[in-house]
N, CA and C of each residue as an Amber inpcrd file, in Angstrom:
protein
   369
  64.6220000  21.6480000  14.0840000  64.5800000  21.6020000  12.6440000
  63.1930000  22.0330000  12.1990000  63.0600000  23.0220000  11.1610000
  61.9760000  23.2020000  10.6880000  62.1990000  23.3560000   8.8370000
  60.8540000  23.0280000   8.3180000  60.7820000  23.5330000   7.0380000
  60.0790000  24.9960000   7.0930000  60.3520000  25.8400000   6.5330000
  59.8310000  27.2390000   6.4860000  59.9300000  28.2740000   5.3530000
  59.3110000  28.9790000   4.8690000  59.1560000  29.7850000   3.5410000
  60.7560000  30.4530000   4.1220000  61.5620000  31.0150000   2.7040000
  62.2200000  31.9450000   2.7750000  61.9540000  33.1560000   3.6480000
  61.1280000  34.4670000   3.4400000  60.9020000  34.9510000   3.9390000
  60.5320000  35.1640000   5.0670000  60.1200000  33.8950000   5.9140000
  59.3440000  33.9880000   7.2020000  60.9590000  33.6080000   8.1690000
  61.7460000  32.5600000   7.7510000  63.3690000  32.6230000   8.0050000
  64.4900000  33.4140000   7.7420000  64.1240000  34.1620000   6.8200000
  65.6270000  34.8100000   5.9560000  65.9610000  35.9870000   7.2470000
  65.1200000  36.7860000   7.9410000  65.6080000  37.6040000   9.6920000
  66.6390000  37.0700000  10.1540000  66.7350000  35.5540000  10.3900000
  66.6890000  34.6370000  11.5700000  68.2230000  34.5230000  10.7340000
  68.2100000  33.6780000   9.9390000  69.6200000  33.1840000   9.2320000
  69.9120000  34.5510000   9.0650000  69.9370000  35.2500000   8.7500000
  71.1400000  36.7830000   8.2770000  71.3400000  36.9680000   9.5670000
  70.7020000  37.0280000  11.0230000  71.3700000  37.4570000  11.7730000
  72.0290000  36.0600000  12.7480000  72.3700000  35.4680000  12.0770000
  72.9730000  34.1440000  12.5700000  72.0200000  33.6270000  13.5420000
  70.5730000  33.7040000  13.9810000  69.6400000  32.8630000  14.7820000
  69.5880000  31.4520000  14.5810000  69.5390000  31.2350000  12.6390000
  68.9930000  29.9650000  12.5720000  70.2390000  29.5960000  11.3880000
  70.3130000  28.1850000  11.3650000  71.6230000  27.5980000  10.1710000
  70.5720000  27.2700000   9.3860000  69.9160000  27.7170000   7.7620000
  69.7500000  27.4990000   6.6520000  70.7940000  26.2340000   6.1670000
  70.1730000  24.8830000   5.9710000  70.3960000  23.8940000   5.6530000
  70.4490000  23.4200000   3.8750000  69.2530000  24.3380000   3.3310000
  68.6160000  24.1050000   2.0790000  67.4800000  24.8440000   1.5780000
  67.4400000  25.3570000   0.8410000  66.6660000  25.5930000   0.5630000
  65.3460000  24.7030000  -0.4570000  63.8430000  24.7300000  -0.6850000
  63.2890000  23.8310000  -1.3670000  62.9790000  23.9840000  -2.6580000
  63.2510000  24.8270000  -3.4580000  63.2480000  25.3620000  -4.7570000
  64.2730000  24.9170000  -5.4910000  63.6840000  24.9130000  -7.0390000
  64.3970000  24.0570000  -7.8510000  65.4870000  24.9240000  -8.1940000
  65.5390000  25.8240000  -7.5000000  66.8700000  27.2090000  -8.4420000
  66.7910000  27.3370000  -6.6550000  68.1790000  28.1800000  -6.4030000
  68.8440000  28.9630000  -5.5410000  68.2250000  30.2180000  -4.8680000
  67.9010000  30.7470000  -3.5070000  67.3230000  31.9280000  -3.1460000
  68.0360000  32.9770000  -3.9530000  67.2770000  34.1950000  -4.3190000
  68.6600000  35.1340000  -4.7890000  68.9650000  35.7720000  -3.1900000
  67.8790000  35.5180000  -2.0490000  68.7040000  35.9170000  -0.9390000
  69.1450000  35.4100000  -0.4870000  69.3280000  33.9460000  -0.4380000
  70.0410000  33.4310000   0.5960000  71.0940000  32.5290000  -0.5560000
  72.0250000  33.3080000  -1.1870000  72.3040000  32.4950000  -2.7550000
  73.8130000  31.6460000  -2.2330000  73.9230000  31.6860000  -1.0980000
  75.3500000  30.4250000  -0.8440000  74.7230000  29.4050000  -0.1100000
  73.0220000  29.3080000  -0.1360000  72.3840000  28.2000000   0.5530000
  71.9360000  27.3490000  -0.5050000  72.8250000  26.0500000  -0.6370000
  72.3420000  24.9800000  -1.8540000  70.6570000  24.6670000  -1.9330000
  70.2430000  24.2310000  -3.1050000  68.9430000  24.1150000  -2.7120000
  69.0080000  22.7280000  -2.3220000  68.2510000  21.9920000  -1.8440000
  67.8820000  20.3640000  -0.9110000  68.3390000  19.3700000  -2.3440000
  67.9310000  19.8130000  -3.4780000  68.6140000  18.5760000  -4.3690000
  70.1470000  18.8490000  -4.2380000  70.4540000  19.7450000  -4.6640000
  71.8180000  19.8310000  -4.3970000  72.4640000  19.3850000  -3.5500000
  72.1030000  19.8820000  -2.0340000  72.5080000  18.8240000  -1.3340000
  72.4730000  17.3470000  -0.7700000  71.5370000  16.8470000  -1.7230000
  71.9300000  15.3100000  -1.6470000  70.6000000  14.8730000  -1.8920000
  69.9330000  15.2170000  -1.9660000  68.3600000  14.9320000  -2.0580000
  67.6230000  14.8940000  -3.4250000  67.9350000  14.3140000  -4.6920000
  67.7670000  14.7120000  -5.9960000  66.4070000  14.5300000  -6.1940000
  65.8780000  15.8140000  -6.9920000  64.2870000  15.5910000  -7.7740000
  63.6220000  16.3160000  -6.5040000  64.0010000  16.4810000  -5.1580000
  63.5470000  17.2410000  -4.2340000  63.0230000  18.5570000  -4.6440000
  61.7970000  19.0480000  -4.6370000  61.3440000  20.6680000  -4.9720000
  59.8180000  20.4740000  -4.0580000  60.4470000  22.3560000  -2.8970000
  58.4490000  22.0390000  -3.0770000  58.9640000  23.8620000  -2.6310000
  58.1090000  24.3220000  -2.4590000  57.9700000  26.0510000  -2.5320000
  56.8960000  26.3730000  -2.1780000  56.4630000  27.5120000  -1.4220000
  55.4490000  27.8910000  -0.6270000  55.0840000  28.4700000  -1.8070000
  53.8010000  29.2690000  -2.2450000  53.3480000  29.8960000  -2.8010000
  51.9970000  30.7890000  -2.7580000  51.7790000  31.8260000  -3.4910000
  50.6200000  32.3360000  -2.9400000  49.5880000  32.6530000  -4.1500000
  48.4630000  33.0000000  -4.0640000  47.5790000  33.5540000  -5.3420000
  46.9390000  34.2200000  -4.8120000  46.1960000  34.9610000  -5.7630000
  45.6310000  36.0570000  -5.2360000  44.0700000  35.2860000  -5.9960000
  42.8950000  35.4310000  -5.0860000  41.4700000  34.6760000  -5.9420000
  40.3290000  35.8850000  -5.8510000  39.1020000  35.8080000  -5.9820000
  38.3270000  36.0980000  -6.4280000  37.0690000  35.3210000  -6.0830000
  35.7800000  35.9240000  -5.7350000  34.3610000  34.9700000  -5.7970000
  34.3850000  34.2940000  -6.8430000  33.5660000  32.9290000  -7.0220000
  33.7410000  32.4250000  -8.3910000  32.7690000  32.8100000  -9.4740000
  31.9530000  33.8180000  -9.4870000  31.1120000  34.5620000 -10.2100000
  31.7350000  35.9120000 -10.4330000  32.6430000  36.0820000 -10.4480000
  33.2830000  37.5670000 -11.0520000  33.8830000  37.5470000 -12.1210000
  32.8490000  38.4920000 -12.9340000  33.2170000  38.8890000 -14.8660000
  34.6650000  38.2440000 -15.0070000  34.8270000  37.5970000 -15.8970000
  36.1000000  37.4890000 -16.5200000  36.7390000  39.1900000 -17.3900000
  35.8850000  39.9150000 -17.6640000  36.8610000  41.1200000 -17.6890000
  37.1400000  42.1030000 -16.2340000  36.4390000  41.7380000 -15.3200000
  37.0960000  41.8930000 -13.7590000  38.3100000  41.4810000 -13.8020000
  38.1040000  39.9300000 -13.6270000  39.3070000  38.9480000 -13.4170000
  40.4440000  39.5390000 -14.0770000  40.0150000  39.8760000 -15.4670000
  41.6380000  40.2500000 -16.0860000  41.8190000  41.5920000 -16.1820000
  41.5960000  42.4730000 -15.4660000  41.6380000  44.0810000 -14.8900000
  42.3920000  43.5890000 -13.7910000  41.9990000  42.9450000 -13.0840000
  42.3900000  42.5710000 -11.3580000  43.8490000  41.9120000 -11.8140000
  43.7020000  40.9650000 -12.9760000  45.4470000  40.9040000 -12.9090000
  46.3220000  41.4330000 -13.6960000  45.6020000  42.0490000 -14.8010000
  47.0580000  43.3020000 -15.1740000  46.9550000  44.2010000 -14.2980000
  46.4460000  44.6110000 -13.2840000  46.9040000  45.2480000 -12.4550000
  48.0860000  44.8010000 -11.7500000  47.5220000  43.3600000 -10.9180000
  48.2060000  42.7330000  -9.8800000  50.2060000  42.6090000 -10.9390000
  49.6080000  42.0520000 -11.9150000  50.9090000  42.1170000 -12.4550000
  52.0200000  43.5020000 -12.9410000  51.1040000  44.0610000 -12.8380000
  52.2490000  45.5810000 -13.6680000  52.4720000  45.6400000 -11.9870000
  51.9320000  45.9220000 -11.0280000  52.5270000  46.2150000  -9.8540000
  53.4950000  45.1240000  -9.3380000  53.6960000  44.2370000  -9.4760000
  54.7700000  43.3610000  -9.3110000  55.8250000  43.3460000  -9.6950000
  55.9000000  43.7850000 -11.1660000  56.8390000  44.2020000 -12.3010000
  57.4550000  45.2660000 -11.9230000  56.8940000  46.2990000 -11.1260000
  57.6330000  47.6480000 -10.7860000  58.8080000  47.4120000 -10.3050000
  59.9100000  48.0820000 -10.4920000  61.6940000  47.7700000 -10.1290000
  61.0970000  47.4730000  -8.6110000  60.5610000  49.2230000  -8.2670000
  60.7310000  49.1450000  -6.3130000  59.4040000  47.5180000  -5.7260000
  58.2420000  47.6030000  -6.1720000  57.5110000  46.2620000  -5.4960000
  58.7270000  45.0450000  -5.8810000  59.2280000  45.1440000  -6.6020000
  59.7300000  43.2680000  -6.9940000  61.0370000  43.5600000  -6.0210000
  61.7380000  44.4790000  -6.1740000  63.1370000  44.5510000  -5.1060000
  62.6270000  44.1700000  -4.1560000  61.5680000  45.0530000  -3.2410000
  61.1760000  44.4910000  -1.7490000  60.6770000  43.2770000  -1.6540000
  60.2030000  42.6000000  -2.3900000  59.9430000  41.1500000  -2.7100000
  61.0710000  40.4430000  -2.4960000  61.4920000  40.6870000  -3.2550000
  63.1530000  40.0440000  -3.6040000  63.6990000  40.0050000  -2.2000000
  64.0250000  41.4060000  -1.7180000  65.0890000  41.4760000  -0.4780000
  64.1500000  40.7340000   0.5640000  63.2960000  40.6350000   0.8340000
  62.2640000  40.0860000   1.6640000  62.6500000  38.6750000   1.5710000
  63.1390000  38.1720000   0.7060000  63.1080000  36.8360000   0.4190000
  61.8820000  35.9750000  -0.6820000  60.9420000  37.0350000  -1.2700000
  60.4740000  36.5270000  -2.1820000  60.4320000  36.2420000  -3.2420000
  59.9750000  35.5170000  -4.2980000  60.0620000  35.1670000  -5.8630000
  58.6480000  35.7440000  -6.3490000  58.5320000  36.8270000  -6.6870000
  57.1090000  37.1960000  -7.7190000  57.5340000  36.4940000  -8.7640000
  56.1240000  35.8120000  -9.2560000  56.2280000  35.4840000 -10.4380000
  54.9450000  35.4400000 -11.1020000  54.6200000  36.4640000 -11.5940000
  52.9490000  36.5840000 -11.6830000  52.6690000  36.0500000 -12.8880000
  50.9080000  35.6850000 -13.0920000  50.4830000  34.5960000 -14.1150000
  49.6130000  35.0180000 -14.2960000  48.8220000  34.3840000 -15.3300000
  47.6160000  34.6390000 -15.4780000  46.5020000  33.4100000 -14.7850000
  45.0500000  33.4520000 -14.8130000  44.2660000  32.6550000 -13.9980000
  44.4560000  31.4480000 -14.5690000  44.3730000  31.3100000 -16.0330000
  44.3290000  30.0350000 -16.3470000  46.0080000  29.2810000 -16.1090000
  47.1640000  29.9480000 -15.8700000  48.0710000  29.4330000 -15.2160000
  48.2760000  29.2990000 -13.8920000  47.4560000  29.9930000 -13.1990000
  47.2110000  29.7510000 -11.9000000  46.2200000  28.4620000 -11.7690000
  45.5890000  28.1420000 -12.5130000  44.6630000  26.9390000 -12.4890000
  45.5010000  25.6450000 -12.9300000  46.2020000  25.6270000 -13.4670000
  47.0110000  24.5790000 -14.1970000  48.1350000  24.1770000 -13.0650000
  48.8550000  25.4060000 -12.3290000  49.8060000  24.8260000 -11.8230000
  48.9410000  24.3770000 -10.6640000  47.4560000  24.8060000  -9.7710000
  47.4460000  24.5790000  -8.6630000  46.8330000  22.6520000  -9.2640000
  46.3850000  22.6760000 -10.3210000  45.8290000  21.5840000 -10.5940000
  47.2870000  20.0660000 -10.4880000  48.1940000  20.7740000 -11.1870000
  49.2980000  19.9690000 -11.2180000  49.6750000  19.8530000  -9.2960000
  49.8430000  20.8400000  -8.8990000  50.4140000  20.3850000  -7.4030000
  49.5520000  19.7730000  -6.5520000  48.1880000  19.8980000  -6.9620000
  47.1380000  18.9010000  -6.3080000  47.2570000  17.5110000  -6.6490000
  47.7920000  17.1980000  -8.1340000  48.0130000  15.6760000  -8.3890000
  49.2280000  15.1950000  -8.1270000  49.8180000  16.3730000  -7.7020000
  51.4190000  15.8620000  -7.4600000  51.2220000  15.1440000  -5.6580000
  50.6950000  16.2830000  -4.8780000  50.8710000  15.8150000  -3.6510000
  49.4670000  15.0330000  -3.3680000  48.7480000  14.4630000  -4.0950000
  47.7480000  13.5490000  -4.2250000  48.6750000  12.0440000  -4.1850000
  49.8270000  12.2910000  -5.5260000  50.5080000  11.0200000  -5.5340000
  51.2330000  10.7510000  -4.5050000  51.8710000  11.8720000  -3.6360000
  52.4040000  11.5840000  -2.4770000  51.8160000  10.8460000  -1.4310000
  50.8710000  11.7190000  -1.1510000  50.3620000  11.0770000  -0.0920000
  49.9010000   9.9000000   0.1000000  49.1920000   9.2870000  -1.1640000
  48.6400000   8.3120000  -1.2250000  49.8740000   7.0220000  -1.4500000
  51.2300000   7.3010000  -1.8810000  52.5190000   6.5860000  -1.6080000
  53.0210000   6.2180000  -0.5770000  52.6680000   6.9460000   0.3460000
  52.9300000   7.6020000   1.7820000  51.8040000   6.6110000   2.4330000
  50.8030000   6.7110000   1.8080000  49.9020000   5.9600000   3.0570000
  49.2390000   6.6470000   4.2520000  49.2710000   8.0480000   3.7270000
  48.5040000   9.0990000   4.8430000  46.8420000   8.8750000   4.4870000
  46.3840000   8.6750000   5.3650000  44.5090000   8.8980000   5.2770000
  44.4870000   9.8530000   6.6610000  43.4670000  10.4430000   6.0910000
  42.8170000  11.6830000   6.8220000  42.2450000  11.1740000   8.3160000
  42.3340000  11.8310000   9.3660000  41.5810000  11.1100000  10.6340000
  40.7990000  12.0890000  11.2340000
């Protein structure tokens, strides 16, 4: 049993290697779309999703920063980059920095509350 990004599994399950159980996203793969996601199958309020960002030194112009992501974003947006995304098994969903700051801030207090529910300390 493993947990694993879409993409780094989706090979494995299409060629019948591995049985896709669930997926961890609050919506459905569009590739793997007859695999319930983990609430669905029985696990409610369950969500967690790999994700990626793209960063920067923390001294680079804010009109850098936002060159660097209307770029990053119109190239994402392109039919052919987002298909191969897609068929790959990925979700583009591009943002801007200050939404990239907000959500990483939220998933830091989210799995802050976990852990510390959990009773994990660092060793």
């Amino acid at each position: 049993m493993a947990f694993s990004s879409v993409p780094a599994v989706l090979p494995h399950v299409k060629a019948g290697r591995l049985n896709a159980l669930g997926v961890g996203s609050a919506k459905r793969s569009p590739a793997l779309p007859d695999i319930p996601t983990i609430a669905e199958a029985g696990v409610p309020g369950y969500e967690y999703t790999t994700w990626f960002g793209i960063f920067a030194p923390a001294r680079t112009s804010a009109p850098v920063v936002a060159r660097l992501n209307a770029e990053i974003v119109q190239a994402l947006r392109a039919p052919d980059i987002n298909e191969r995304f897609v068929s790959q098994g990925g979700d583009p969903a591009p943002s801007t920095s200050d939404e990239l700051r907000r959500y990483m801030a939220a998933e830091s207090a989210r799995w802050t509350k976990t852990i510390k529910a959990a009773g994990i300390h660092k060793e």
